[in-house]
C-alpha positions as CSV (number, residue, x, y, z in Angstrom):
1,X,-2.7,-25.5,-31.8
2,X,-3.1,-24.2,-28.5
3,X,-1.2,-25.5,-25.6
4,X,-3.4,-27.0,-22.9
5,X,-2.6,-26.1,-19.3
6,X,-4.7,-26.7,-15.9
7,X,-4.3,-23.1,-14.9
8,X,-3.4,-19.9,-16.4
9,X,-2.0,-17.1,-14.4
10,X,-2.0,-13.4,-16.1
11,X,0.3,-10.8,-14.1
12,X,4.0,-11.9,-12.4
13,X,3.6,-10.0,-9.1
14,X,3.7,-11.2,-6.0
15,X,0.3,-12.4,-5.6
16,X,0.0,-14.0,-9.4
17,X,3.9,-16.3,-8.6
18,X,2.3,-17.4,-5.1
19,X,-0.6,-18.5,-6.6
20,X,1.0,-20.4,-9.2
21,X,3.6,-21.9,-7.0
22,X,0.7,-23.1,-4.9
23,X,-0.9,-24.4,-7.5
24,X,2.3,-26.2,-9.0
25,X,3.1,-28.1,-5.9
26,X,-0.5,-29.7,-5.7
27,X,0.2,-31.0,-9.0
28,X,-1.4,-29.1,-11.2
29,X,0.4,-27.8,-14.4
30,X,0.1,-24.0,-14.8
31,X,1.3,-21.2,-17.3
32,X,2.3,-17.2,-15.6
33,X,1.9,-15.1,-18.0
34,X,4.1,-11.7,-17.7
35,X,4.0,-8.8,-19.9
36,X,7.4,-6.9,-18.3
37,X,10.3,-8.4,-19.1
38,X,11.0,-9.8,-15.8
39,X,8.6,-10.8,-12.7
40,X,8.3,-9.0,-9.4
41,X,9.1,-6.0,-10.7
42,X,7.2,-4.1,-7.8
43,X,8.9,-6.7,-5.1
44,X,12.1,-5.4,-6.6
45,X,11.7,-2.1,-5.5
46,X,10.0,-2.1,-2.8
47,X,11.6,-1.1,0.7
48,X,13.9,1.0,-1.0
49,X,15.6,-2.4,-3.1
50,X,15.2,-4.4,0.3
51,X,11.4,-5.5,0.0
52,X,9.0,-5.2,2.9
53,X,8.0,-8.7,2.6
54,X,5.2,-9.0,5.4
55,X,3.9,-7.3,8.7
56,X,4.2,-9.7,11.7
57,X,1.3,-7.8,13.3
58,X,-1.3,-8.0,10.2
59,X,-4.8,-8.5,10.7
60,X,-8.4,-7.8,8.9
61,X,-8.5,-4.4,10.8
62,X,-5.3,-3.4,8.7
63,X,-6.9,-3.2,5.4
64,X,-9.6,-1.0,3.5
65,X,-12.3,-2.8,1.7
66,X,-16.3,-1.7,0.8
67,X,-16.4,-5.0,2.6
68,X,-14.0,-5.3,5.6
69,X,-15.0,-9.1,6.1
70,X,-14.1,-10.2,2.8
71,X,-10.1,-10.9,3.3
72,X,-10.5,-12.1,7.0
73,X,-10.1,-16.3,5.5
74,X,-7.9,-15.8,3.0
75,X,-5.4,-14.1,6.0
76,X,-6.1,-16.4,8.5
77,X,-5.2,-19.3,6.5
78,X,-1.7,-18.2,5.0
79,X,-0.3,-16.5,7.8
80,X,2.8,-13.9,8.1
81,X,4.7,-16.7,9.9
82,X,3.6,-19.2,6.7
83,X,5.4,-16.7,4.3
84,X,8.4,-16.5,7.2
85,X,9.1,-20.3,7.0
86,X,9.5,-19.9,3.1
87,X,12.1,-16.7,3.6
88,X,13.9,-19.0,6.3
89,X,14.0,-22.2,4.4
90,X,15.6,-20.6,1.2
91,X,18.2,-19.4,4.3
92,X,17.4,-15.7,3.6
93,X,18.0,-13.1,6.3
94,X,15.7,-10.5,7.2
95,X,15.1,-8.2,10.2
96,X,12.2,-6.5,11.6
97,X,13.1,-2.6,11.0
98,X,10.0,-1.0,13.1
99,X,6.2,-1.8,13.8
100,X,6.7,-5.6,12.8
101,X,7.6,-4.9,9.4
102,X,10.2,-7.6,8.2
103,X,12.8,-6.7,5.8
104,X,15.6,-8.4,3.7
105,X,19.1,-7.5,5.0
106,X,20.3,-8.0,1.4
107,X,18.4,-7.6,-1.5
108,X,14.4,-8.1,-2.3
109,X,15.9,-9.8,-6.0
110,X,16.1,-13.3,-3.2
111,X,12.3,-12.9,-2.5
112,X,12.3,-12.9,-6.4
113,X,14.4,-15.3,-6.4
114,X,13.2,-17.7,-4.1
115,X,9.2,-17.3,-5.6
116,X,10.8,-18.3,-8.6
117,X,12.6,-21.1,-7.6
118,X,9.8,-22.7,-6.2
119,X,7.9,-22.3,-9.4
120,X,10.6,-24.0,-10.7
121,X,10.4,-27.1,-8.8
122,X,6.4,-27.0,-8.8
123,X,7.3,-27.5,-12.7
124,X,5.4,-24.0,-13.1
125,X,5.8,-22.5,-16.4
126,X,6.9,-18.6,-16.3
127,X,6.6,-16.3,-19.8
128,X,7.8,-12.8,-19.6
129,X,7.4,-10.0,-22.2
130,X,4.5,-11.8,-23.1
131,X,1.7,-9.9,-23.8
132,X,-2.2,-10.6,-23.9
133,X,-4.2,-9.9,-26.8
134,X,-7.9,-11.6,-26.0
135,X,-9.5,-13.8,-23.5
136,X,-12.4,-15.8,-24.7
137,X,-14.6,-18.5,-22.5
138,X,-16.7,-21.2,-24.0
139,X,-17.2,-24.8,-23.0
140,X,-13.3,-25.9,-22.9
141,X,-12.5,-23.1,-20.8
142,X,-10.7,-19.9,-21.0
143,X,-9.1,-19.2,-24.3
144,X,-5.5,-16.9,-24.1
145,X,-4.3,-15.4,-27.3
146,X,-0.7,-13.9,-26.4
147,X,1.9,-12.4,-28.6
148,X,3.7,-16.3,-27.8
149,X,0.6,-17.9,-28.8
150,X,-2.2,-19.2,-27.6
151,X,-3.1,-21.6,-24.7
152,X,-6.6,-22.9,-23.2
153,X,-6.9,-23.7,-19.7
154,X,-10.4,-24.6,-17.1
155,X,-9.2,-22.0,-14.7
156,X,-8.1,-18.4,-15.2
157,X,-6.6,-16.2,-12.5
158,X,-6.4,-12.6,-12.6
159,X,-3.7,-11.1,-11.0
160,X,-2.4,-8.5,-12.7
161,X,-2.5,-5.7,-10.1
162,X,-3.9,-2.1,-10.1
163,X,-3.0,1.1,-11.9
164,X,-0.2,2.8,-9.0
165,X,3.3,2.9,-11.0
166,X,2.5,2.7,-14.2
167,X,6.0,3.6,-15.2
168,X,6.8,-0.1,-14.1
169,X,4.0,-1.2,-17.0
170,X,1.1,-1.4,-14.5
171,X,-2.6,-0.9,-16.4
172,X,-6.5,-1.1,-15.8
173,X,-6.0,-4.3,-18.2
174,X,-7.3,-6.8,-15.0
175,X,-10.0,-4.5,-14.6
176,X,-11.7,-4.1,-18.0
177,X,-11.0,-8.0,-18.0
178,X,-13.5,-8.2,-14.7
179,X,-15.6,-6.1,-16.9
180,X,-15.5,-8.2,-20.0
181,X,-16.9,-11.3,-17.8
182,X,-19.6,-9.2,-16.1
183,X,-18.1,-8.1,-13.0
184,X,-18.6,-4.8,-11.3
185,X,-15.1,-2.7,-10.6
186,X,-15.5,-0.1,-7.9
187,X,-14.0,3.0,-8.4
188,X,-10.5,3.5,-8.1
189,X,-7.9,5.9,-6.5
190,X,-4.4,6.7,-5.7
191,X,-3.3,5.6,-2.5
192,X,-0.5,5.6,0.4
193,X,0.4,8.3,-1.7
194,X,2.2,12.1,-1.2
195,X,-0.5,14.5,-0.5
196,X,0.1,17.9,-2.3
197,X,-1.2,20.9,-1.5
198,X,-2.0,24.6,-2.7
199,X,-2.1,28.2,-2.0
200,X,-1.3,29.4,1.2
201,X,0.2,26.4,2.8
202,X,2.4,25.6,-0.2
203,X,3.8,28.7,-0.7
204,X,4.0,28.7,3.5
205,X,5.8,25.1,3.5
206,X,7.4,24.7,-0.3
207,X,11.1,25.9,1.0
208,X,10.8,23.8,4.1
209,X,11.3,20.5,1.7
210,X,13.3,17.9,3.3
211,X,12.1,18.8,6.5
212,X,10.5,15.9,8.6
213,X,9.4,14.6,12.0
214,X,7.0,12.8,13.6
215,X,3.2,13.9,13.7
216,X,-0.2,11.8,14.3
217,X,-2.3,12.6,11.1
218,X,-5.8,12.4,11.7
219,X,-8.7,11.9,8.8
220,X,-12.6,10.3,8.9
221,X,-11.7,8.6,11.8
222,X,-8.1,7.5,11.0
223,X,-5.3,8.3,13.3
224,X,-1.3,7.7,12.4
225,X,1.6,8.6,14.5
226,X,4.6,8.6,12.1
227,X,7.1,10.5,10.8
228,X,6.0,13.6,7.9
229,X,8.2,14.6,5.3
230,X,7.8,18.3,3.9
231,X,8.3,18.3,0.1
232,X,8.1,21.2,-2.5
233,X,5.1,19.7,-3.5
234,X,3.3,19.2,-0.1
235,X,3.4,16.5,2.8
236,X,4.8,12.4,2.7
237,X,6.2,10.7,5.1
238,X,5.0,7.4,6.7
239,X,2.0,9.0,8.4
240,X,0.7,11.2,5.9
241,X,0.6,8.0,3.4
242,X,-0.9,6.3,5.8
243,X,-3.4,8.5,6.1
244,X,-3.7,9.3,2.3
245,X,-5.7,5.7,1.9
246,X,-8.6,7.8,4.2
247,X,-8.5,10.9,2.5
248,X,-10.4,12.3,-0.4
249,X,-10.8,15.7,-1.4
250,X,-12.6,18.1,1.2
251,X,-11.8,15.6,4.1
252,X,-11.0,17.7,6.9
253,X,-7.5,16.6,7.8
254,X,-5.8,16.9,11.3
255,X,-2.0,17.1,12.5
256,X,-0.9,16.3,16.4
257,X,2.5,18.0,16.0
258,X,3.7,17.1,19.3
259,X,2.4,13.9,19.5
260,X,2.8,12.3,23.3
261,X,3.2,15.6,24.6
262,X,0.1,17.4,26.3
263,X,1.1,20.5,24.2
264,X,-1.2,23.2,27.2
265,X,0.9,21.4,29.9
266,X,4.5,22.0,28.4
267,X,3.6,26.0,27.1
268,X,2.5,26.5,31.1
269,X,5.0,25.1,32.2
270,X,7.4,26.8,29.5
271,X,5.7,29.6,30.2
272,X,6.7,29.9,34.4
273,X,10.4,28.6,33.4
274,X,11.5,30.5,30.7
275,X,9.0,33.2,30.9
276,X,11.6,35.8,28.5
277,X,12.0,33.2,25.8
278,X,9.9,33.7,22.3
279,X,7.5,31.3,21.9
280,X,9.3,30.0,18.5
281,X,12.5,30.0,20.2
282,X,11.0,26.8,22.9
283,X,9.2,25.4,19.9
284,X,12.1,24.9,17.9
285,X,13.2,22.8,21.1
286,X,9.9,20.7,20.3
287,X,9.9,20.9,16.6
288,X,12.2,21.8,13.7
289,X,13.2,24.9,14.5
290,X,13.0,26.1,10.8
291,X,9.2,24.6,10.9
292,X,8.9,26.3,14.7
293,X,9.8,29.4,13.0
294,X,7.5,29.1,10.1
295,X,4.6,28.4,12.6
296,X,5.4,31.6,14.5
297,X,5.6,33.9,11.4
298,X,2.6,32.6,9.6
299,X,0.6,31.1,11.6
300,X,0.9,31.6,15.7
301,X,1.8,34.6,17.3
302,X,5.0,35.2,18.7
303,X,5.9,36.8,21.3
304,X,7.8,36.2,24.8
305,X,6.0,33.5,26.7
306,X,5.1,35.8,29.8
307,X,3.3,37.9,27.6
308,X,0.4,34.7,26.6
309,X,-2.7,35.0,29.1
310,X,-4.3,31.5,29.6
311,X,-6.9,31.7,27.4
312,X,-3.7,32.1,24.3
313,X,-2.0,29.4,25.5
314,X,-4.9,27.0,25.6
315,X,-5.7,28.1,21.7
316,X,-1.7,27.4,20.8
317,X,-2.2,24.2,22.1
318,X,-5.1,23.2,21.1
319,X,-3.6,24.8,17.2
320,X,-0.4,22.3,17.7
321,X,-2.3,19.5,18.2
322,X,-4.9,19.8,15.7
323,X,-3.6,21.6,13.2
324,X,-6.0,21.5,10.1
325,X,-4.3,21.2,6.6
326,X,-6.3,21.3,3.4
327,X,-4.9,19.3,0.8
328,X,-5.8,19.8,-2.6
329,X,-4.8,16.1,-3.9
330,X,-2.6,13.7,-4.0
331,X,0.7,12.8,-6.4
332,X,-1.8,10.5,-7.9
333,X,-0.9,7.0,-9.5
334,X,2.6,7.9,-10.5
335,X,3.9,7.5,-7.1
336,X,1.2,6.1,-5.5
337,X,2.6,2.3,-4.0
338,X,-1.5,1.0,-3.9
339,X,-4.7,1.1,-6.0
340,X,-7.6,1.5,-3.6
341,X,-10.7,0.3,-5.1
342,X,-11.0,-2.3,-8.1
343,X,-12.5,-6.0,-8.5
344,X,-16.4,-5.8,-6.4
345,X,-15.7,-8.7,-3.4
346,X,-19.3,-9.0,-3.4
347,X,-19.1,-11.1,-6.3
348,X,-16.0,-13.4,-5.5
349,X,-15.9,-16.1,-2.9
350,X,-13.7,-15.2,0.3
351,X,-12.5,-18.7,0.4
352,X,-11.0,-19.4,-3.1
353,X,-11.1,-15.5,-4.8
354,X,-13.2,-17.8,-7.4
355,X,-15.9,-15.8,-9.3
356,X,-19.5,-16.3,-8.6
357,X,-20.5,-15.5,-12.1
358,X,-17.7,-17.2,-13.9
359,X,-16.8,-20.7,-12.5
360,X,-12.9,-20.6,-12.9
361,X,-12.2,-17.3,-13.1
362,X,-10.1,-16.2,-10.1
363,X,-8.8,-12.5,-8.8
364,X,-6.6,-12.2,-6.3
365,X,-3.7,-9.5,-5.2
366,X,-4.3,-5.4,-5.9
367,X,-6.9,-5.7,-8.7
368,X,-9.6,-6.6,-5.9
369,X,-11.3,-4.4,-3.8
370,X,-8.8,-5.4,-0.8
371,X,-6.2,-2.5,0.1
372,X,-3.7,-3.0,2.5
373,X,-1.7,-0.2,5.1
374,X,1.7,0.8,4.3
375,X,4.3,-1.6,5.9
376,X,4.2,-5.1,4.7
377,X,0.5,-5.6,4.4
378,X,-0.3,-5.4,1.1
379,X,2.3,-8.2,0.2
380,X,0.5,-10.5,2.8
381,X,-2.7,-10.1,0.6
382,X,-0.8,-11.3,-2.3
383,X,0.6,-14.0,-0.3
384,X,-2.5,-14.7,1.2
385,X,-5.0,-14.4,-1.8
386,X,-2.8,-16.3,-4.0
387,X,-2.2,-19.1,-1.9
388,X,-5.8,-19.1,-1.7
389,X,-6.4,-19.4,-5.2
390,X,-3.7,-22.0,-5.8
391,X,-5.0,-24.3,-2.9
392,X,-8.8,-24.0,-5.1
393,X,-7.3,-24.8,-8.6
């Protein structure tokens, strides 16, 4: 016989255990079902082990959607300082480490820990390496054959994430689930992801890996000043995945590499003071000099300042601070930490993440079409969404 529950939650992340928590403390008795062995497998490892649990600073204007209204309720009723009061009243300690991203100062196992414990006391039931074989609707509800059994529930909630990582088990299996009930699943890519790059500027950059510093990428409108890490592959770094959610192949793609400096001003001015130094040689004062050197030999010409006219120091500049670099992909879902695209918003409510085709069936977290930036945000839309959810069961 199956086992009859009020809610059923597929996928143990971070939005699918705030949903159910939610749900649990209104009363309401629900089944998480997890097909890893353990939950919060992508909290775990998130902020290098410390878990970048929210962005202090998050708004609607800091995430990408085909519909940029659609998560503006859901965030303005579960707030960064709503998830805060939970972290502080399970007494763990956090910090903010830059551009109001909060942190652990231990270990992001206590943000498992804690989502679990209030499952726990919300009398939420948790199943791990548990796997899903169907899901069937009909007139007492959703219908979940798992390899543990089989239970029946009024309300189903999809939150099993997207496809980035799938080396920690992630899948398309909440997608073709949207599908199965009629829903349209925009396409997906990779994103805040390494960019990677070909011909000339790999083989220019490849024995630079390691190298980093800060830039402002610029792409369809985008700008991000951050640091850029050169790898043998290509470019990461905080900016450049921040910019890799705006990037697709062919976008023209712009670098500041002295950003806050008016680049003309400083090479005049370089030019009158130190008119017998080499142009890499007061670069590599700006920049790294190994990258200041690499600029100079294959891309800028090098020579003492005194012997640039004013017409070659106004191109230089204008090089430094937009310098264009064609990437030819990205590292794709491997390492990507998001799944842009998914779940159509068109066809979910922005209040409850219910379905407008299927009364009771929910999505919420990184299956939807809701994509957050790198630092934090993409946790508050599991927070938020879930909570969501759990406040409609």
């Amino acid at each position: 016989m199956a086992e009859t529950f009020d809610a059923l939650v597929i996928g143990g992340g971070a939005a699918g255990l705030m949903c159910a928590l939610t749900a649990g403390q209104r009363g309401k008795r629900v089944l998480l079902v997890e097909h890893a062995n353990r939950v919060g497998k992508k909290i775990l490892m998130s902020g290098g082990g410390r878990c970048n649990f929210t962005n202090t600073g998050a708004t609607p204007a800091n995430f990408l959607s085909a519909n940029p209204h659609y998560c503006k309720s859901a965030l303005a009723r579960y707030t960064p300082a709503d998830f805060i009061a939970m972290v502080e009243r399970h007494g763990i300690q956090y910090h903010e480490k830059e551009l109001g991203q909060l942190f652990c100062d231990e270990s992001s196992k206590l943000i498992v820990k804690m989502l679990l414990d209030e499952c726990a006391a919300a009398g939420v039931r948790v199943e791990t390496s548990c796997s899903i074989e169907r899901v069937t609707h009909g007139d007492a509800g959703f219908h979940v054959h798992t390899t543990r059994g089989a239970s029946t529930a009024p309300a189903l909630v999809v939150a099993s994430g997207g496809l980035s990582i799938p080396s920690m088990g992630a899948s398309g299996f909440g997608y073709e689930l949207a599908r199965q009930f009629g829903h349209a699943v925009l396409p997906t890519r990779a994103g805040l992801v390494p960019l990677t790059l070909s011909g000339k500027h790999q083989e220019r950059l490849q024995d630079l890996s390691g190298v980093a510093f800060p830039v402002e990428a610029t792409c369809n409108g985008k700008s991000f000043h951050n640091d850029m890490l050169i790898t043998h592959r290509g470019i990461s770094g905080p900016a450049i995945l921040q910019i890799s959610s705006y990037w697709q192949p062919g976008a023209d793609l712009r670098l500041d590499l002295l950003p806050g400096i008016d680049a003309h001003a400083t090479l005049q001015a370089l030019r009158q003071d130190r008119p017998a130094a080499e142009l890499k040689t007061v670069l590599g004062e700006l920049l790294p000099k190994r990258f200041a050197q690499r600029l100079c030999e294959a891309w800028l010409p090098n020579r003492p300042m005194k012997q640039f006219n004013a017409p070659e120091l106004k191109q230089i500049a204008t090089q430094l601070q937009a310098w264009p670099l064609t990437a030819s992909g990205t590292e794709g879902y491997r390492t990507a930490e998001v799944t842009l695209g998914g779940v159509d918003t068109d066809e979910l409510s922005s209040t409850t993440m219910q379905s407008r085709r299927v009364p009771g069936l929910y999505f919420i977290g990184e299956v939807v079409d809701v994509t957050g930036w790198l630092g934090g945000y993409n946790f508050q839309w599991a927070w938020a969404s879930g909570h969501a959810a759990g406040m409609a069961l």
